[in-house]
C-alpha positions as CSV (number, residue, x, y, z in Angstrom):
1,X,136.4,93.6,95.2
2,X,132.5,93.8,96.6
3,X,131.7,94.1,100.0
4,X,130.3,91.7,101.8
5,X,127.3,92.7,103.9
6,X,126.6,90.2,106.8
7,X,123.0,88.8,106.9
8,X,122.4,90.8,110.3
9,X,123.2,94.3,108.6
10,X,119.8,96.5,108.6
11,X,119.7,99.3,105.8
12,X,119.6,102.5,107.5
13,X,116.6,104.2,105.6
14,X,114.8,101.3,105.5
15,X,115.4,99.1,108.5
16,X,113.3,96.2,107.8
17,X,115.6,95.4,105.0
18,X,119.2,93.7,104.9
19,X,121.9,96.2,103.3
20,X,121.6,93.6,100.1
21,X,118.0,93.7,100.4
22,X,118.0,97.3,100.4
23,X,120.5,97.2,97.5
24,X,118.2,95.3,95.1
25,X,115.0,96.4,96.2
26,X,116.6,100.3,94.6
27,X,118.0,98.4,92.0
28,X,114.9,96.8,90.5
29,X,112.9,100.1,91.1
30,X,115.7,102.3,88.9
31,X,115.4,99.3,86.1
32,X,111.2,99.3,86.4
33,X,111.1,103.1,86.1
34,X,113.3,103.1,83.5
35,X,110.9,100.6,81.6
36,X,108.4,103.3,82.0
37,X,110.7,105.5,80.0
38,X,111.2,107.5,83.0
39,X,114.6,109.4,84.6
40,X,114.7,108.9,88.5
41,X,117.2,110.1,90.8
42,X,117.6,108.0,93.5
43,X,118.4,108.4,97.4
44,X,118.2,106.4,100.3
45,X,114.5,106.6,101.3
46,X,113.2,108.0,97.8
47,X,113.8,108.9,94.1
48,X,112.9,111.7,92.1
49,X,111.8,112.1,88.8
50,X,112.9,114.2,85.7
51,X,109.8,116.3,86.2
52,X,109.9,116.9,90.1
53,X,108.3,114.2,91.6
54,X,109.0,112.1,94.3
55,X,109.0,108.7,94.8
56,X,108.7,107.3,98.0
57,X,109.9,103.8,99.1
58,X,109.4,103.0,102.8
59,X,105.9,101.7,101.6
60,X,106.8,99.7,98.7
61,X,109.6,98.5,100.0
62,X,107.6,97.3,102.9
63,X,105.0,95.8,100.6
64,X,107.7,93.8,98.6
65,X,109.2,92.8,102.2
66,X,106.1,90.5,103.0
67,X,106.8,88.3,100.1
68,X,109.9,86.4,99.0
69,X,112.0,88.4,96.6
70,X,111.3,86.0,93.7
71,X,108.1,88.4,93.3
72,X,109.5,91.3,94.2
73,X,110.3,92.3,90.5
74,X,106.4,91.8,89.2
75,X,105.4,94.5,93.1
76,X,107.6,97.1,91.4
77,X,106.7,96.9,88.1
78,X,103.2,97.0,89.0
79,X,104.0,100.4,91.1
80,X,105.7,101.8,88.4
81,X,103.2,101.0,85.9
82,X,101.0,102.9,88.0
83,X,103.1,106.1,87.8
84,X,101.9,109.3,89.5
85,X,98.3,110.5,90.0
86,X,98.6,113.8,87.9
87,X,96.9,116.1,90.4
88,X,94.7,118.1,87.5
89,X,92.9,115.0,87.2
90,X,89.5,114.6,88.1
91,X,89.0,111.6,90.2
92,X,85.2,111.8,90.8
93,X,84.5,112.0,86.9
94,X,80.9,110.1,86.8
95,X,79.8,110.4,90.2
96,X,77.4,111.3,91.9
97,X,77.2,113.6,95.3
98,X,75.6,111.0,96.8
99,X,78.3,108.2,95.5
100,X,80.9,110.5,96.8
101,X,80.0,110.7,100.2
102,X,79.3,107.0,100.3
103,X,83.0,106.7,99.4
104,X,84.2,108.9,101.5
105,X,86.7,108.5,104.5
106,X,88.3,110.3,107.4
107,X,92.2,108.9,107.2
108,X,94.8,109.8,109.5
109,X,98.3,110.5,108.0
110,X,102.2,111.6,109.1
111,X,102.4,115.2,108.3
112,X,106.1,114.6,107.0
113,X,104.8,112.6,104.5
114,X,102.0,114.3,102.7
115,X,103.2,115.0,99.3
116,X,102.5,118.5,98.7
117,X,100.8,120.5,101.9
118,X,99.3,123.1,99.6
119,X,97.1,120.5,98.2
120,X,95.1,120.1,101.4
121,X,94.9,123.6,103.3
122,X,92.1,121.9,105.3
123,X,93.9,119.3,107.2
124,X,93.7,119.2,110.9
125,X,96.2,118.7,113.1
126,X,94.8,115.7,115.5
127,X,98.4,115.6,117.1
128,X,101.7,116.7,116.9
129,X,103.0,115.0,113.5
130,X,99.7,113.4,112.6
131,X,97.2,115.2,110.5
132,X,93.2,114.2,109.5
133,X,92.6,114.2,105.5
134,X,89.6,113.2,103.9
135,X,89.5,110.3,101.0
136,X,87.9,109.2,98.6
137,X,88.1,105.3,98.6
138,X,86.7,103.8,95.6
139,X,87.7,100.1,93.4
140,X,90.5,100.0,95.8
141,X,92.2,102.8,95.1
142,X,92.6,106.2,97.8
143,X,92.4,109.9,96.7
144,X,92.8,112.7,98.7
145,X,90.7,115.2,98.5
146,X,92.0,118.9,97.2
147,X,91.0,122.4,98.2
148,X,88.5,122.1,95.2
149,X,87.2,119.4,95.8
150,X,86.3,120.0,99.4
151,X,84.4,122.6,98.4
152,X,82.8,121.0,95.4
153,X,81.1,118.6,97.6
154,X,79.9,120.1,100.3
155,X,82.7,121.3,102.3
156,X,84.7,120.1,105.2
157,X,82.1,119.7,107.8
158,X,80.0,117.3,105.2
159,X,82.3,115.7,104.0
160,X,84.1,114.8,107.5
161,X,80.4,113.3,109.0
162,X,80.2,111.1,106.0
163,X,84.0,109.9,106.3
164,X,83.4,109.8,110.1
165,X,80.4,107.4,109.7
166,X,81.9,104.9,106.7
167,X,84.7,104.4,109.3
168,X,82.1,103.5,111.9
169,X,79.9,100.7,110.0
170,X,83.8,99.1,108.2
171,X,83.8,95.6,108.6
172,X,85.7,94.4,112.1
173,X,88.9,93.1,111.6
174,X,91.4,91.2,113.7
175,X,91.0,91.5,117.6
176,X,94.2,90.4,119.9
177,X,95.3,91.4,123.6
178,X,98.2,91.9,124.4
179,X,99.7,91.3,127.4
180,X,103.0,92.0,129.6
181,X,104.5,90.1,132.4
182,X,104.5,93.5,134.0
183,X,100.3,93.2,134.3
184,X,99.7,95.7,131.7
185,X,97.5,94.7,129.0
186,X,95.7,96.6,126.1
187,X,93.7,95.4,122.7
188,X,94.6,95.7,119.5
189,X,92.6,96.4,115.8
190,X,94.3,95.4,113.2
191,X,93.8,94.4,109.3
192,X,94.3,94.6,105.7
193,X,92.7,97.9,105.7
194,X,94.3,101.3,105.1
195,X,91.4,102.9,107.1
196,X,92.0,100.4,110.7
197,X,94.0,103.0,112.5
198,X,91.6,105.9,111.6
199,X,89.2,104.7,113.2
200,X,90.7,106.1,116.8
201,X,89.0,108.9,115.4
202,X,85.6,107.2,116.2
203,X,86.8,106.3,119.5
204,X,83.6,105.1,121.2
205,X,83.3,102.6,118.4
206,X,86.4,101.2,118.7
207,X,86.3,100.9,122.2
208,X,82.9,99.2,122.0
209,X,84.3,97.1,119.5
210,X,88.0,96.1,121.8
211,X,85.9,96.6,125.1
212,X,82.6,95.2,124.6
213,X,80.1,97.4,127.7
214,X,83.0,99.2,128.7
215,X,82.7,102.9,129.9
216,X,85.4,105.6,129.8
217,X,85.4,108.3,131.9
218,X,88.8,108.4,132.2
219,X,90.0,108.2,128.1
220,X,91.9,105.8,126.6
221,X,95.7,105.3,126.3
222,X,96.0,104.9,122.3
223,X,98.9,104.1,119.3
224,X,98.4,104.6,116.1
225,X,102.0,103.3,114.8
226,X,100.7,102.5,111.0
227,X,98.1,102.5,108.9
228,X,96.9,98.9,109.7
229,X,96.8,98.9,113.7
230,X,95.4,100.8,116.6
231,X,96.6,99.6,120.1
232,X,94.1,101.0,122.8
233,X,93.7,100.5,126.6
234,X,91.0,101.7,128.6
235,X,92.0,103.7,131.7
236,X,90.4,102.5,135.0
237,X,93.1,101.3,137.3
238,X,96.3,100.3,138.0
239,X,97.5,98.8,135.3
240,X,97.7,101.8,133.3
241,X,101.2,102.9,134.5
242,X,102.8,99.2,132.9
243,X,100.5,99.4,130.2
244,X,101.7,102.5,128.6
245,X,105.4,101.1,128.8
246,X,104.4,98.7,126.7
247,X,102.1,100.4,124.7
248,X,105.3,102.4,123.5
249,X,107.4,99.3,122.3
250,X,104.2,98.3,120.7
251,X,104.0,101.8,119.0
252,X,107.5,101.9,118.1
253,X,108.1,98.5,116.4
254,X,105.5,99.2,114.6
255,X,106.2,102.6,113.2
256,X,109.3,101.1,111.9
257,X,108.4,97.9,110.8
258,X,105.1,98.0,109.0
259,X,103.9,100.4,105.7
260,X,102.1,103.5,106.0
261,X,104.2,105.0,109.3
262,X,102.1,107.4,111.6
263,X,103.5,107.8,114.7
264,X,106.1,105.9,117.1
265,X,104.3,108.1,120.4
266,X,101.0,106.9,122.4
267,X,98.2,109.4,123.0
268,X,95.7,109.6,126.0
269,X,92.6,110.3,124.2
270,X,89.9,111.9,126.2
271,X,86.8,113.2,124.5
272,X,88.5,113.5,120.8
273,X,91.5,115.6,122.1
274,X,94.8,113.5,121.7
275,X,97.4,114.3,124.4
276,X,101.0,113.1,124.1
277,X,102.4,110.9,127.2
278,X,105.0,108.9,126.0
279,X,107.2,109.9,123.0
280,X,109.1,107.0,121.6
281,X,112.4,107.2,119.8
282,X,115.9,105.7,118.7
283,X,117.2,106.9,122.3
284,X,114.4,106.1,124.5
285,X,111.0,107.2,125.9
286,X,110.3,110.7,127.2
287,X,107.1,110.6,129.7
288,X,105.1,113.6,129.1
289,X,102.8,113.6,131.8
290,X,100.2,116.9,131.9
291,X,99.1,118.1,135.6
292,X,95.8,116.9,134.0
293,X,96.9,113.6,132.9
294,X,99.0,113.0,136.6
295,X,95.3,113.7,138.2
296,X,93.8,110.7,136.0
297,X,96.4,108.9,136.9
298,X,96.2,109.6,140.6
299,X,92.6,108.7,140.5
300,X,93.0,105.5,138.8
301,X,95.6,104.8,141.5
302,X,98.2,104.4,139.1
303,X,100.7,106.7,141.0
């Protein structure tokens, strides 16, 4: 006899999802693959291919989860249709330098999830799990950039000022504050773009952008929990101790809630270097306040 699942049962690898959700959601990506004519081996959070490659499916799975599962079928073929970039291709084929750099983008991304690390011996490590890559955004479509291709076009230091300044002039997106009954309150960037929670990297932008004539002496407490939001509260009094708290739940639903996961942990951000001070996870937060950070914090009168 099947097993019933109650409605309330979450999937373990992919939380957002029912245990049946989760079921067909693998099921209809074995059967489009195997349209493809393609082998894959499937897990819980991924498959793998005949040839080696990996498949995977928090983000597609995520994808297919903002839209009734009626349509869920036509998402995964279209994914699987797709296939896999084949990494000897040449993805600027036809353009020029200066197209490249036009298209060119600094994008933050989870360490544990780049596909092959070897690929990109240039990333830098902005904080402890997150990494800085540089893409090339073009028709709607992201490439990373290779070893080769880094050096192809200039290097890292030219390419990284032109993705630095295409994130700085990308259209503004949705603005909200958020506030807690606690009195800590912070702004929030957020949109369709895979790009909106890079743009921490251009912090006085953002912040001009979230706090309009706003200075920062201090830093800013920051989360990047996916791709498509950046929560960020300007440190100046305080309301920065109850902020933080809730700038973790804010991280944290959203790193397992939302495609493209970066991290579950907020950051103070002070002059481009990224300093952990809460770390979010299944158990709890861990404060990690530096002597440096408990000064700020002192000064602010938060302590």
């Amino acid at each position: 006899m099947a097993k019933r699942y109650h409605p309330e049962d979450h999937d373990e690898a992919l939380p957002f999802l029912s245990v049946a959700e989760a079921a067909l959601f693998r099921d209809l990506v074995k059967e489009a693959w195997a349209r493809q004519g393609r082998e894959i081996t499937m897990f819980p959070d991924h498959a793998e291919g005949d040839d080696g490659c990996m498949i995977g499916f928090w983000n597609l799975a995520a994808d297919c989860h903002k839209y009734p599962q009626k349509m869920w079928p036509r998402i995964i073929a279209d994914h699987a249709r797709l296939g896999l970039i084949d990494p000897s291709q040449d993805f600027f084929k036809g353009m020029s330098h200066k197209e490249v750099l036009r298209h060119t983008y600094v994008r933050l991304f989870a360490t544990d999830s780049l596909p092959d690390p070897s690929w990109y011996p240039y990333a830098r490590e902005v904080a402890p799990g997150i990494v800085e890559l540089i893409a090339l955004h073009r028709r709607r479509l992201s490439f990373w950039f290779r070893k080769e291709d880094v050096e192809r076009f200039g290097g890292v230091d030219v390419l990284r000022e032109a993705g630095l300044g295409n994130l700085r002039i990308l259209p503004v997106e949705h603005r909200e504050l958020m506030e807690s009954p606690e009195g800590g309150q912070f702004r929030v960037l957020s949109g369709n773009s895979s790009y909106t929670s890079s743009r921490i990297l251009t912090l006085d932008r953002l912040v001009d952008l979230l706090y309009p004539d706003a200075d920062m002496p201090h830093g800013v407490l920051a989360a990047v929990p996916n791709r498509h939001e950046v929560g960020v509260h300007v440190i100046r009094d305080k309301a920065t101790l109850p902020t933080l708290i809730s700038l973790a739940t804010f991280a944290w639903k959203g790193t397992v809630s939302a495609p493209g996961p970066l991290s579950p942990n907020v950051y103070w951000v002070n002059q481009d270097r990224f300093q952990e001070v809460a770390v979010c996870g299944g158990s709890g937060v861990e404060f990690r306040f530096s002597p440096e950070f408990q000064a700020v914090m002192k000064e602010v009168g938060a302590t």
